[in-house]
Residue, then its C-alpha position, 0 to 999 in steps of 0.5 A: x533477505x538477499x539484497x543482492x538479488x534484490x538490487x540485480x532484479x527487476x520487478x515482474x511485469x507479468x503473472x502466471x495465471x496458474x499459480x495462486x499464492x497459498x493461504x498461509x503465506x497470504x496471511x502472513x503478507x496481510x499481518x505484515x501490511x498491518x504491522x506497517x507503520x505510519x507517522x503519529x500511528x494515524x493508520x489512514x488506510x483501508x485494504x481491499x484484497x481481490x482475490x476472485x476471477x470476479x472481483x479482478x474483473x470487476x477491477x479491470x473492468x472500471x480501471x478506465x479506458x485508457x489503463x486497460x494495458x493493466x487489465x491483463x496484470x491484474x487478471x493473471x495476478x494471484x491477489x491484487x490489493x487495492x490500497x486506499x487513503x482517508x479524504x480526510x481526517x474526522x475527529x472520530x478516527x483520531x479517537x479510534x486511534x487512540x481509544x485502540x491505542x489505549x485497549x492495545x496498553x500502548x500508553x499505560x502511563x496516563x501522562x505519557x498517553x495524554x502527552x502524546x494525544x497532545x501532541x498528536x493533536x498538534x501535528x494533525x492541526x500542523x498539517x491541516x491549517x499550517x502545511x496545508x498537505x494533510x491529504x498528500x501527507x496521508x498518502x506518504x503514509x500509504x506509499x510508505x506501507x506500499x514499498x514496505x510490503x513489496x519487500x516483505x512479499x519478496x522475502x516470502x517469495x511473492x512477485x509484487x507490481x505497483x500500480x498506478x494506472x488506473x482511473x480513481x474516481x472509477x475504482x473508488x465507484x465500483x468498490x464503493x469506497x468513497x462510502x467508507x471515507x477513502x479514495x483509491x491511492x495504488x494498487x498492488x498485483x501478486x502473484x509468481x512470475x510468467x518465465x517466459x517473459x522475465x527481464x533479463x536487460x541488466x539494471x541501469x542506475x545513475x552512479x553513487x556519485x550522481x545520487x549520494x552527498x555526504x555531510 
């Protein structure tokens, strides 16, 4: 990975319609937002991957009114992934977890795998009844696999645009997501970059010493 391209970058604003990333490549960005981690391995999420004229008009049209300017985005990308969040954590997914956790021979040790559900447990009930945040830190989790895929598509030279505006209560309707227990969290458009609209203004960040304090 070059990261001084990557720091001399900005991120793409707008697609080329024409240019669809190739299968083999979208599976390997899918295995890799898979593989992301999150903490006590909760796996809060859900992935929607739009990859249709349809399914992108579908998206577009329940953005809500005022997010339109993303219409264009999402319809020119190649793939756009809408990343969703658990409302909540019932003690049937946490089960999930560890019952997969045990067929994958996470734990072979039965202590150890005891010790940890214990202490999984713990954390989750932490969260739930003393933090009081167990929504807000579900989503970390889901910002986490975010960012950790915009690195990987742009090792694998895939364009990828955050995006938050849009209406949740909106998307979460048209898709049906609410059903399954989640709620829309961002989106994330792919695709390849439309040159004729690429930014070329240098970067602008605060300096190390306004950002950095060692200890």
């Amino acid at each position: 990975m070059d990261l001084d391209k990557l720091m001399s970058k900005h991120l793409t604003r707008a697609f080329d319609p024409t240019k669809t990333i190739p299968e083999e490549t979208l599976q390997q960005l899918l295995k890799f937002l898979r593989s992301t981690p999150s903490s006590t391995n909760i796996q809060p999420n859900h992935f929607y991957v739009i990859a249709t004229a349809e399914g992108k008009e579908h998206l577009v049209a329940n953005l809500g009114e005022r997010f339109q300017d993303n219409g264009g985005k999402i319809l020119n990308s190649s793939h756009t992934i809408i990343l969703t969040t658990r409302a909540d954590l019932p003690e049937s997914h946490i089960k999930e977890v560890f019952d997969k956790e045990t067929a994958d021979g996470r734990f072979a040790d039965p202590a150890k795998r005891a010790l940890w559900q214990s202490m999984t447990r713990d954390f989750l009930n932490l969260r739930n009844y003393g933090y009081k945040d167990l929504n807000h830190w579900m989503e970390k989790q889901t910002y986490m696999a975010l960012g950790m895929t915009m690195m990987a598509a742009a090792e694998l030279g895939v364009e990828a645009m955050p995006l938050e505006g849009f209406d949740p209560t909106s998307v979460d309707k048209a898709f049906k997501i609410r059903e399954t227990g989640h709620t829309t969290t961002v989106l994330l458009a792919l695709g390849y970059p439309d040159l004729t609209r690429v930014y070329t203004d240098p970067i602008s960040r605060f300096e190390p010493d306004r950002l950095f304090t060692f200890a």
